[in-house]
C-alpha positions as CSV (number, residue, x, y, z in Angstrom):
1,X,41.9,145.6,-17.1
2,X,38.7,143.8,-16.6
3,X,40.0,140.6,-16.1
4,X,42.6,142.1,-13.7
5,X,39.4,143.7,-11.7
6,X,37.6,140.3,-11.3
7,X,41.2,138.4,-10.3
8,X,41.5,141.2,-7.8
9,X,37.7,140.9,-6.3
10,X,38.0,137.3,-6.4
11,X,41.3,137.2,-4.0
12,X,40.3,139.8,-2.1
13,X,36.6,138.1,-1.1
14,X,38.7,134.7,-0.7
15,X,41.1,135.8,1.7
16,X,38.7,137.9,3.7
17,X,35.8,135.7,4.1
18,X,37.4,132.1,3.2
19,X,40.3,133.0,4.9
20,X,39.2,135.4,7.8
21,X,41.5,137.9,6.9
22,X,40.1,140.9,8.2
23,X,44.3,142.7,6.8
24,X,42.3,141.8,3.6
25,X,40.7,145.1,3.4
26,X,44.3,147.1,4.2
27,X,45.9,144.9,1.6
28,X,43.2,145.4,-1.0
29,X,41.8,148.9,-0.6
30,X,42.6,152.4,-1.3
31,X,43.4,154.3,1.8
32,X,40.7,156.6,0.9
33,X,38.4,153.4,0.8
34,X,34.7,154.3,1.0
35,X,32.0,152.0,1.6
36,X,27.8,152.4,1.6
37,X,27.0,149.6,4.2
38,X,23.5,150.3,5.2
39,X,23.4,149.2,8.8
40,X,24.0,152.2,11.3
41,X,26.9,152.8,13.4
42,X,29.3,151.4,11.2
43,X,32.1,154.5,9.9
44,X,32.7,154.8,7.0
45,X,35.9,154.2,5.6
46,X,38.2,150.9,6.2
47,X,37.7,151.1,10.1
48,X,34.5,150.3,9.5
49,X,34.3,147.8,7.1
50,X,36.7,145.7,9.3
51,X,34.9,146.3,12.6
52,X,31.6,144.5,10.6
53,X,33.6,141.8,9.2
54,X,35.1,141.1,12.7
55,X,31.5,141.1,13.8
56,X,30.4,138.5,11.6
57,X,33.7,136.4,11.8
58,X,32.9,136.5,15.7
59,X,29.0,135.8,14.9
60,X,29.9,132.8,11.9
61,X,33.5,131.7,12.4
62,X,33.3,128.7,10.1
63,X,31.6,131.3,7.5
64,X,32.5,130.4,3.8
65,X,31.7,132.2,0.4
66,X,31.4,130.5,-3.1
67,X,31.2,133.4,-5.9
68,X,28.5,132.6,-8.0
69,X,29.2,135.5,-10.2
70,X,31.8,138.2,-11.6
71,X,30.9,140.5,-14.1
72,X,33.2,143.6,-15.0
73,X,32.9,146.9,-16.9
74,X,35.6,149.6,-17.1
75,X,36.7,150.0,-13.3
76,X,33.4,148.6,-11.7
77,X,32.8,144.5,-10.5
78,X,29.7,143.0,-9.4
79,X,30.4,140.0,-7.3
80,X,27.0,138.2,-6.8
81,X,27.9,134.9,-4.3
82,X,26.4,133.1,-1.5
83,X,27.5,132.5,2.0
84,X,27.1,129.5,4.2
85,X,28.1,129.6,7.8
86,X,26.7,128.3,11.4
87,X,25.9,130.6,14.3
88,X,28.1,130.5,17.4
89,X,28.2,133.9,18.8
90,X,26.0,136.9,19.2
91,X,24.6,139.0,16.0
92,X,22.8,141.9,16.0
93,X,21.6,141.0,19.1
94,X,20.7,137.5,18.8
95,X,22.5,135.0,21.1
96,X,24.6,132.2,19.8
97,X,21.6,129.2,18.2
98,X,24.4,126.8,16.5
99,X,22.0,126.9,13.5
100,X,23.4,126.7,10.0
101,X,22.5,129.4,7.9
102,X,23.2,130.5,4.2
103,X,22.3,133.8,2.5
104,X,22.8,135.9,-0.9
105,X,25.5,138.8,-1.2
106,X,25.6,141.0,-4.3
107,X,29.0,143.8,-4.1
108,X,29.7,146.2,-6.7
109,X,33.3,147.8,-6.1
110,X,34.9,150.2,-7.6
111,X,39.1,149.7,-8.2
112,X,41.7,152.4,-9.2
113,X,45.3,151.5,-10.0
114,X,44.8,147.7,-8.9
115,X,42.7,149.0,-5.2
116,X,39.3,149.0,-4.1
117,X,38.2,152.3,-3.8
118,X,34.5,152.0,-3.3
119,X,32.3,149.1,-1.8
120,X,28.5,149.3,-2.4
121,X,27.0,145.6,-0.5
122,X,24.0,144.0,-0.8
123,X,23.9,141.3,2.5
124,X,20.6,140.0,3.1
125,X,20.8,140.5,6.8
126,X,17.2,140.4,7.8
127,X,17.2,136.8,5.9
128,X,19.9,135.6,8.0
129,X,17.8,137.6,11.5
130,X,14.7,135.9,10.6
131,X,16.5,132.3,10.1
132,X,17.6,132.4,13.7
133,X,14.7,133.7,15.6
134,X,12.6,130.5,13.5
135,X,12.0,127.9,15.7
């Protein structure tokens, strides 16, 4: 089951952030998905985990992830990867710079009966905020 678990994280990141699927999360979640982003404003549950990955895609629309890392016990995987991607559009309130920018991203997910039930991230977002504003 383990190794199912990892295959599973590892398409799902792929075709969400490689591809810029943002279905990816209806394809590959639960429907009583829960997430623990820690930025405010986003709702909880698959509506908001695809209105933050639109706002990125919008943000970093070449954006890319290369897994670094899959480790799985039982139902949990940790996906530890980075993400490389240049800034064309406006995040968290910074305007478009056309600066490149990589960063660090650790999930652990929960999956039950081949879904993703529960998402716990780790983006370093103030990394990628203090990047931008650098001059």
């Amino acid at each position: 089951m383990t190794e199912k678990n990892k295959e599973i994280i590892s398409e799902f990141v792929n075709e969400l952030t490689n591809n810029h699927n943002s279905k990816a999360w209806e394809m590959y979640c639960d429907l009583g998905f829960v997430h623990h982003f820690d930025i405010p404003n986003i709702p909880n549950g698959l509506e908001g985990a695809k209105l933050l990955s639109e706002q990125i895609i919008e943000a970093f629309p070449d954006v890319s992830v290369k897994i670094n890392l899959l480790l799985a016990e039982n139902d949990w995987v940790v996906e530890q990867a980075t993400a490389k991607a240049t800034h064309l559009g406006n995040f968290m309130g910074i305007s478009p710079t056309a600066k490149s920018v990589s960063w660090e991203e650790t999930h652990c997910y929960r999956l039950a009966n081949g879904k993703i039930v529960e998402h716990y991230p780790s983006i370093r977002f103030y990394k990628i905020m203090h990047e931008l504003l650098e001059k």
